[in-house]
C-alpha positions as CSV (number, residue, x, y, z in Angstrom):
1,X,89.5,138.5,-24.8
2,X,90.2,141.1,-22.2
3,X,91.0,140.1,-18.8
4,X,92.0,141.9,-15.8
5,X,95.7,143.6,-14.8
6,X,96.9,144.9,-11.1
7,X,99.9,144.2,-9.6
8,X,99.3,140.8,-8.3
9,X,100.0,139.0,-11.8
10,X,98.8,135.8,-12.6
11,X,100.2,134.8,-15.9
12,X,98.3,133.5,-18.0
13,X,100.4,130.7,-20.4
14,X,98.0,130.2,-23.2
15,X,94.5,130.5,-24.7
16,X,92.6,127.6,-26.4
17,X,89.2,128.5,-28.5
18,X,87.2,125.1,-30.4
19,X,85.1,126.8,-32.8
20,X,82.4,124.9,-34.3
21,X,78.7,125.2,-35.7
22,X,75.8,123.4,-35.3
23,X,74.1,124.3,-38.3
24,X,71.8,127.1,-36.2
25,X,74.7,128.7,-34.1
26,X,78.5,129.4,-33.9
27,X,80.1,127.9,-30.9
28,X,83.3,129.2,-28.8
29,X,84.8,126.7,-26.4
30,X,87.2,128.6,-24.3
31,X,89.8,127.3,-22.0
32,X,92.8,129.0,-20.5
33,X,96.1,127.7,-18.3
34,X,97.7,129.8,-15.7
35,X,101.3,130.1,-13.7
36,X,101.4,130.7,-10.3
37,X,99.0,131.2,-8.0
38,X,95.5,131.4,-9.1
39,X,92.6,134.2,-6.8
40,X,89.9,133.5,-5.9
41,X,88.0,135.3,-9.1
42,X,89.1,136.0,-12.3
43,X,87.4,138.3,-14.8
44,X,86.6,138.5,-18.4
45,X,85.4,141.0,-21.0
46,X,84.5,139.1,-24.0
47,X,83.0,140.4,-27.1
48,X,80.3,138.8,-29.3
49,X,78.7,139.8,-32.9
50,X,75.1,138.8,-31.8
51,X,73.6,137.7,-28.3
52,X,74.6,134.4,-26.9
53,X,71.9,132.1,-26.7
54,X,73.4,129.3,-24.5
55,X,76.3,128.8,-21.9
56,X,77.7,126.0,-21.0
57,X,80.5,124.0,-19.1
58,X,82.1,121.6,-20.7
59,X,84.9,118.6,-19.8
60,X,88.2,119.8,-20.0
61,X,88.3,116.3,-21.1
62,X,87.2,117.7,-24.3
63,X,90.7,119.4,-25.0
64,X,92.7,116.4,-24.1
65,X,90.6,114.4,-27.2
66,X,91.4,117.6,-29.6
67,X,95.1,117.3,-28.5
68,X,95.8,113.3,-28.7
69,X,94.2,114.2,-32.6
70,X,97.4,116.0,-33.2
71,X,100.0,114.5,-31.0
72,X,101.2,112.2,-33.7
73,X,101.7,114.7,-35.9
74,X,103.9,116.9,-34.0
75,X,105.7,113.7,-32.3
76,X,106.9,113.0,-35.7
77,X,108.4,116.2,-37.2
78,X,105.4,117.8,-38.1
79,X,98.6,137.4,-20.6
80,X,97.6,138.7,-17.1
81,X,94.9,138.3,-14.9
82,X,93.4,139.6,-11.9
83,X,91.0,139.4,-9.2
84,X,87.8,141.5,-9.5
85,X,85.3,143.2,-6.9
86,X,82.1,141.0,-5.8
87,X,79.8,143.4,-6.9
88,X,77.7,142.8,-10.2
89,X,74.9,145.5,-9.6
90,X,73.0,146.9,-12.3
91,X,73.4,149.9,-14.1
92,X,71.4,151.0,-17.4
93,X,73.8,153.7,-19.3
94,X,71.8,155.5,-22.2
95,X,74.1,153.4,-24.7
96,X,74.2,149.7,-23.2
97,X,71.7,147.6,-21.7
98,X,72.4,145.4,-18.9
99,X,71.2,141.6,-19.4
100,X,69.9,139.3,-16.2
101,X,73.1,137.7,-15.0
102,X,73.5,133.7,-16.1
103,X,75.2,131.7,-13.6
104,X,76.8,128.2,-15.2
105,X,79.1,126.2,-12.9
106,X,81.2,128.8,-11.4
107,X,80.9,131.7,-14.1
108,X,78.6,134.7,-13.4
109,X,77.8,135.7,-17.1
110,X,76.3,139.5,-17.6
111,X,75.2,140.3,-21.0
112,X,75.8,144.0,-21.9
113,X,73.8,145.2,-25.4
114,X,75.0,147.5,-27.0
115,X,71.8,149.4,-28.5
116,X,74.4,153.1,-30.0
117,X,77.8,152.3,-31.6
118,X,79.0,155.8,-30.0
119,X,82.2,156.0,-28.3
120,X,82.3,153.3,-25.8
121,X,82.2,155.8,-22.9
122,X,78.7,153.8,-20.9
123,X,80.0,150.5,-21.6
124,X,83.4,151.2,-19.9
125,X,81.6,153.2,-17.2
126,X,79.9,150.2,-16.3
127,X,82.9,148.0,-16.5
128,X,84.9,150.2,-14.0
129,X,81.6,150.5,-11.4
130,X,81.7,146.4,-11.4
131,X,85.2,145.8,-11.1
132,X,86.4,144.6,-14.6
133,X,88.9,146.7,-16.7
134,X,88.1,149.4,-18.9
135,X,88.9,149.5,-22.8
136,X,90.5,151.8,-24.6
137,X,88.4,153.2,-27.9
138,X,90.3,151.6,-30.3
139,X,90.4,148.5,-28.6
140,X,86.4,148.8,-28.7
141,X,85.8,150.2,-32.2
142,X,85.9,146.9,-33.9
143,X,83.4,145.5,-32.2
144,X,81.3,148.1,-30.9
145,X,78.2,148.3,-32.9
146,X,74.2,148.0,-32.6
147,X,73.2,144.4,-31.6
148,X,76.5,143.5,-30.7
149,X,77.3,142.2,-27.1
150,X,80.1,141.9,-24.4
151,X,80.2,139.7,-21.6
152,X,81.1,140.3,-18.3
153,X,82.6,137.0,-17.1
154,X,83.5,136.2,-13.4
155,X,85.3,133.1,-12.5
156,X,84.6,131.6,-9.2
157,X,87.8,129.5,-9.2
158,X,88.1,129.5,-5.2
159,X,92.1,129.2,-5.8
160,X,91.7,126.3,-7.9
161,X,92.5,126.0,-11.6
162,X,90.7,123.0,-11.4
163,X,87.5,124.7,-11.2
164,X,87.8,126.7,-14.3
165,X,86.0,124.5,-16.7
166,X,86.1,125.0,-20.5
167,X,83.2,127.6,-21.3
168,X,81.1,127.1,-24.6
169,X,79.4,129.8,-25.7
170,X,76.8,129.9,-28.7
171,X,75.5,132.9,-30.5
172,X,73.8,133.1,-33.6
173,X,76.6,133.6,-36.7
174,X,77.3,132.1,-40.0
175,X,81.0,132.6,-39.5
176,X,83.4,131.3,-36.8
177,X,85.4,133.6,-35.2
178,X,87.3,134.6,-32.7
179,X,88.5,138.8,-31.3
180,X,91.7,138.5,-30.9
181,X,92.6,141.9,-30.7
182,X,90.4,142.8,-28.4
183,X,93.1,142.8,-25.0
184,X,94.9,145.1,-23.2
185,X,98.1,146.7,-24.3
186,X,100.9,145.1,-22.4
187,X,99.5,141.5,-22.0
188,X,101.1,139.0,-24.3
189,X,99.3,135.6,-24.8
190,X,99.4,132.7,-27.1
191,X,96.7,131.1,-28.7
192,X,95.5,127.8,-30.2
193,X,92.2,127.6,-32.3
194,X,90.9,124.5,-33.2
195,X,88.3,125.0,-35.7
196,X,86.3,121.9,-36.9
197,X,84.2,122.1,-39.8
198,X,82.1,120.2,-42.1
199,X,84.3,121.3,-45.2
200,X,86.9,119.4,-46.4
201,X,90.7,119.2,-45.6
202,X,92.0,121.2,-48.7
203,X,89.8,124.3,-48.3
204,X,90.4,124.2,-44.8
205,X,94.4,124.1,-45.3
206,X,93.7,126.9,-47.8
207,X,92.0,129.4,-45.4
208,X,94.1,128.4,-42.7
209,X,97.6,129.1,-45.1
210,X,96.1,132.3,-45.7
211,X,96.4,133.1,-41.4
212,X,100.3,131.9,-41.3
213,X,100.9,134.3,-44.5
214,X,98.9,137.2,-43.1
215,X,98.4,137.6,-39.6
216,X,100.6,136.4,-36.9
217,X,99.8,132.7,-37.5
218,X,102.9,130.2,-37.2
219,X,101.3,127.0,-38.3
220,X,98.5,125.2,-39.0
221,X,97.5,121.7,-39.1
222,X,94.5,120.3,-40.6
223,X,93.1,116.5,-39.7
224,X,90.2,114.4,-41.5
225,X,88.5,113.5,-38.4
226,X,88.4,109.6,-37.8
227,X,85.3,107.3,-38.2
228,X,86.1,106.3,-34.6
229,X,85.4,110.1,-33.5
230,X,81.6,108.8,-32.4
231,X,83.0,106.2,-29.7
232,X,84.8,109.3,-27.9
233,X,82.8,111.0,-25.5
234,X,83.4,114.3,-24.2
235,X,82.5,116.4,-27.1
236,X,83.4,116.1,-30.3
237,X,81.7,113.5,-31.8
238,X,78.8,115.8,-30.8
239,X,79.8,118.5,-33.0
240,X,77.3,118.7,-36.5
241,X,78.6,116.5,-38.8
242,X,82.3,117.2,-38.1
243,X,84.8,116.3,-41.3
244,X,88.3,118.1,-40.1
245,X,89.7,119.9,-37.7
246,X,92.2,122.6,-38.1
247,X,94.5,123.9,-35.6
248,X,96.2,127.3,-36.2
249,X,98.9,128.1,-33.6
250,X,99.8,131.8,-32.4
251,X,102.6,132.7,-30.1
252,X,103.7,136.4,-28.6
253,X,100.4,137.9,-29.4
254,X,100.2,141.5,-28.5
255,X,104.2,141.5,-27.9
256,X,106.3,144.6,-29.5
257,X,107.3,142.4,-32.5
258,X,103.7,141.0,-33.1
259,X,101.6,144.1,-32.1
260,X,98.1,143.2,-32.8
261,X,96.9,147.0,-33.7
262,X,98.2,145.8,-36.8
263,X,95.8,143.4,-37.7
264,X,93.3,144.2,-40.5
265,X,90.9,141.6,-39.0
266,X,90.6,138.7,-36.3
267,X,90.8,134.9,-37.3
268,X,87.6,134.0,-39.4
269,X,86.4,130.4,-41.0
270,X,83.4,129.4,-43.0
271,X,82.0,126.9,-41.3
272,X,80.1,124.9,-43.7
């Protein structure tokens, strides 16, 4: 997730993705915490395999019910941002199109196609001309392809943390997912992804083993949900047919020791 850099830092402490299907859609619940003073806007570059079809806010209520699920477990042993411009006119670039803006709660959302996997060069002229960052090449090649999107994401936050809501995202994809190399040189960040799935505990422990031993993955949990998950109410009991949750844990991301040009691929679970 690319986010904006200037000299006014605000540091951003950690990431937290919930990925989940619902049997037509992948899902990416996104929710960040900050130090120090928080603008007025904040900007995002996110990129996506396929177009969204759905954005919503959630309760950050939501996070505090994933986090009670593994606060026993722990209890017993077990980035920069910035402030962008306020303009979001349009521009059509031979190698993007530009998507009517969706405003949710207080994100401005603009969908940018991507109709020639070329070099990158329209896509980051149109970044620049709207205030969001560019992206170097390789930072785009991963993801740059026909059909694929990027959303420009402003953050009406007003100065308040408070007011930066979880944002879930849905997108046609069999796979869940999430681009973690796709951020600025320079900007550490850690990351928690809580992934809940309709498989079952021991092929989740499995695939999420196979992060801590190959990517920059320090450890993972994984939780048979509990029957009582339906009397909870801010999200996950809504979740298809939810079995487990897994949680992988990443610290130092994108720091000298844990550079993240050297990853083959970002974090990827079946999710059924």
């Amino acid at each position: 997730m690319s986010s904006q850099n200037d000299p006014r830092l605000l540091k951003q402490t950690e990431t937290e993705i919930i990925l989940y299907h619902d049997g037509k859609n992948a899902h990416r619940v996104i929710h960040t915490s900050f130090e120090g003073k928080v603008p007025s806007e904040i900007t995002w570059v996110l990129p996506f395999p396929s177009k969204p079809v759905s954005y919503t806010e959630s309760s950050p209520e939501l996070f505090v019910e994933t986090h009670a699920l593994f606060k026993d477990l722990y209890a017993s042993g077990g980035g920069t941002m910035q402030k962008g411009a306020n303009s979001m006119q349009r521009a059509m670039p031979s190698t993007i199109r530009v998507h009517e803006q969706k405003v949710v709660g207080n994100y401005e959302i603009t969908p940018l196609e991507i109709l020639r996997s070329d070099d990158g060069r329209d896509l980051n002229v149109w970044l620049k001309k709207h205030g969001f960052n560019t992206m170097p090449d390789a930072l785009q090649k991963p993801y740059l392809r026909k059909g694929a999107y990027f959303l420009a994401v402003r953050i009406k936050t007003g100065g308040e943390a408070s007011r930066m809501k979880p944002l879930d995202i849905a997108y046609p994809a069999k796979n869940l997912d999430f681009p973690v190399r796709f951020t600025h040189a320079g900007r550490e960040y850690d990351l928690s992804l809580y992934v809940v799935s309709e498989l079952n505990a021991e092929k989740m422990q499995v695939r999420a083993g196979q992060l801590v031993r190959e990517s920059y993955a320090e450890r993972s949990s994984t939780l048979e949900l509990p029957s009582t998950l339906e009397t909870q109410k801010f999200g996950l009991a809504k979740m298809l047919k939810p079995r487990t949750i897994t949680q992988v844990i990443f610290r130092g991301l994108n720091s000298a020791a844990k550079p993240l040009s050297k990853l083959a691929a970002d974090p990827s679970f079946e999710a059924k």
